[in-house]
C-alpha positions, 0 to 999 in steps of 0.5 A: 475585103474590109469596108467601113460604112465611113469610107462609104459615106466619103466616097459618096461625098467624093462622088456626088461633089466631083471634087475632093476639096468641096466633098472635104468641106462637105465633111467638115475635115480637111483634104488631104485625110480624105484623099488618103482615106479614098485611097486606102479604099480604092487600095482595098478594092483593087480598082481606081475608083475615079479619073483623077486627070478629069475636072471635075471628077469623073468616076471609073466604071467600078466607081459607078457599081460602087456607088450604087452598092454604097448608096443602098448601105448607107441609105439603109444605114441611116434608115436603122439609125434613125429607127433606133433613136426614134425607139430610145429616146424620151418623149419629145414637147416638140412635134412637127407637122408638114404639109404641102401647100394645098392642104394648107385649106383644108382647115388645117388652120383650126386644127393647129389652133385647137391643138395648140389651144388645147396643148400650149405647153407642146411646141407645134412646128409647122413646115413645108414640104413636098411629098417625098421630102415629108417622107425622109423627115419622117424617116430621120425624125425632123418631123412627126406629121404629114398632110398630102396629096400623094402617097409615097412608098416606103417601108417605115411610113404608115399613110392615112386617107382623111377624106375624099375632096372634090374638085372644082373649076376656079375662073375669073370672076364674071365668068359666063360659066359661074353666071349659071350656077351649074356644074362644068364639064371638063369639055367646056374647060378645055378650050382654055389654057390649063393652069397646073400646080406644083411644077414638082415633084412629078408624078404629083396632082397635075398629073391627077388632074391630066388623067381626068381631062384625058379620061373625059375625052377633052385634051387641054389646048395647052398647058402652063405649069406653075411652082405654086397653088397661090400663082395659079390661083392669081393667074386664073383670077386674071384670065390667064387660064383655069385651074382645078382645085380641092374642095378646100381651096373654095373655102378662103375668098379671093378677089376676083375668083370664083369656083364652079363644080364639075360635072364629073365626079372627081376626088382627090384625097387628103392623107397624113403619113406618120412613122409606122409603128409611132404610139406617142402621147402627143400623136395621139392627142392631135388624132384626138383634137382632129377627130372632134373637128372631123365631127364638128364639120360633119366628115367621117374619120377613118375608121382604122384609127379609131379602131386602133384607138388613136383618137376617141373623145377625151384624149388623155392629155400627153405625158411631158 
């Protein structure tokens, strides 16, 4: 049997469209050529791949077990590309950093500008993106840098725990429980709805957050879940609800919210993921300008870093 990593990549196109005309378009190539090239395969195979008479397209059960295979090799495939030309090509003056939306307080702002203040000549890209979208930009060299919640598997990636946040209880302003001054236990929360964020991708920080209520014993009357950090913060100020946040987020002022801490002594972390093995000048000099600020703001850096020395005072300025 001869198979080719292209007549792959047009059967999955195939598959994952149901339709020859949309996957032809996909493909940037015309309909006819395509439908010859899956023929040629399923000639090859010796089976009908899919059921032609359908619409949309339905695959045949040998198309179902070519389709995981042809995935697993394609996937690895563009893995290896992607790996390679990270390896071959020249250093790049443009870096990318993503990040989901609640790192975005983590005064991540003063590292961005530090960098950039230290480093004009580099162009620093921002973007956002979830945690497993962060991590196939990494794979396929869209970008450089992530800051998360959440660690995701995967054997090219290298994650980073940059600190330990604490969490909080934000609440309307005036709120009987801010009036104290003292901390809030999850019990005294759970009598409210529950305002969740990001809605995905899941498991995620909600389900970060549910595990703490269940494991304190206070199950939320109920639960709304939300796309964005900015809608639960709006709603909580409201009244709608209550929501649990990083330290981080305590620090930008809003009208009409505040934050009370809780009793319970729980974290979430704040990490970085980069491609593993990934020496660049310019990583090395973000790790440097994040290391100063680590100490101007009294936190500890990692220590793996700084002993494999990706930052240390000084960082030399990277090579264009």
């Amino acid at each position: 049997m001869n198979i080719d990593i292209r007549q792959l990549r047009y059967f999955r196109a195939v598959a994952d469209e149901r339709s020859f005309t949309r996957a032809a378009a996909r493909l940037n190539m015309a309909q006819p050529p395509l439908s010859r090239r899956i023929q040629e395969l399923e000639a090859e195979i010796g089976a009908l791949l899919f059921e032609r008479e359908q619409r949309p397209l339905r695959m045949t059960a040998v198309g179902h077990l070519l389709y995981e295979q042809a995935s697993l090799v394609t996937e690895a495939m563009e893995r290896l590309q992607a790996v390679v030309r990270q390896a071959t090509e020249r250093p790049r003056t443009r870096f990318t950093i993503a990040m989901v939306p609640s790192t975005l307080y983590a005064r991540f702002p003063q590292i961005v500008a530090r960098f950039r203040a230290r480093f004009p000549e580099i162009e620093l890209r921002l973007a956002e993106l979830d945690s497993a979208e962060q991590v196939r930009a990494l794979v396929e060299g869209r970008i450089d840098l992530g800051f998360d919640r959440i660690a995701i598997d995967d054997p090219l990636i290298r994650h980073e725990v940059m600190r330990e946040e604490p969490l909080w209880a934000a609440l309307p302003e005036g709120d009987p429980l801010l009036e104290s001054g003292r901390k809030v236990a999850l019990k005294e929360l759970a009598s409210r709805p529950l305002l969740l964020f990001p809605k995905r991708p899941r498991p995620g920080y909600p389900d970060h957050v549910l595990k703490a209520f269940r494991e304190a014993g206070a199950a939320p009357a109920s639960v709304i879940e939300l796309r964005e950090l900015q809608t639960a913060l709006v709603m909580a100020a409201s009244g709608a609800g209550i929501c649990i946040v990083p330290d981080a987020v305590t620090l930008a002022t809003r009208p009409g919210i505040g934050f009370a801490p809780l009793v319970e002594d729980l974290r979430v972390p704040l990490l970085i993921r980069f491609r593993k093995h990934d020496q660049s000048p310019t990583l090395r000099a973000l790790m440097g300008v994040y290391e100063e600020l680590h100490r101007e703001w009294g936190w500890p850096f990692p220590e793996t870093l700084a002993v494999e020395g990706f930052a240390s005072p000084g960082a030399p300025h990277p090579p264009l």
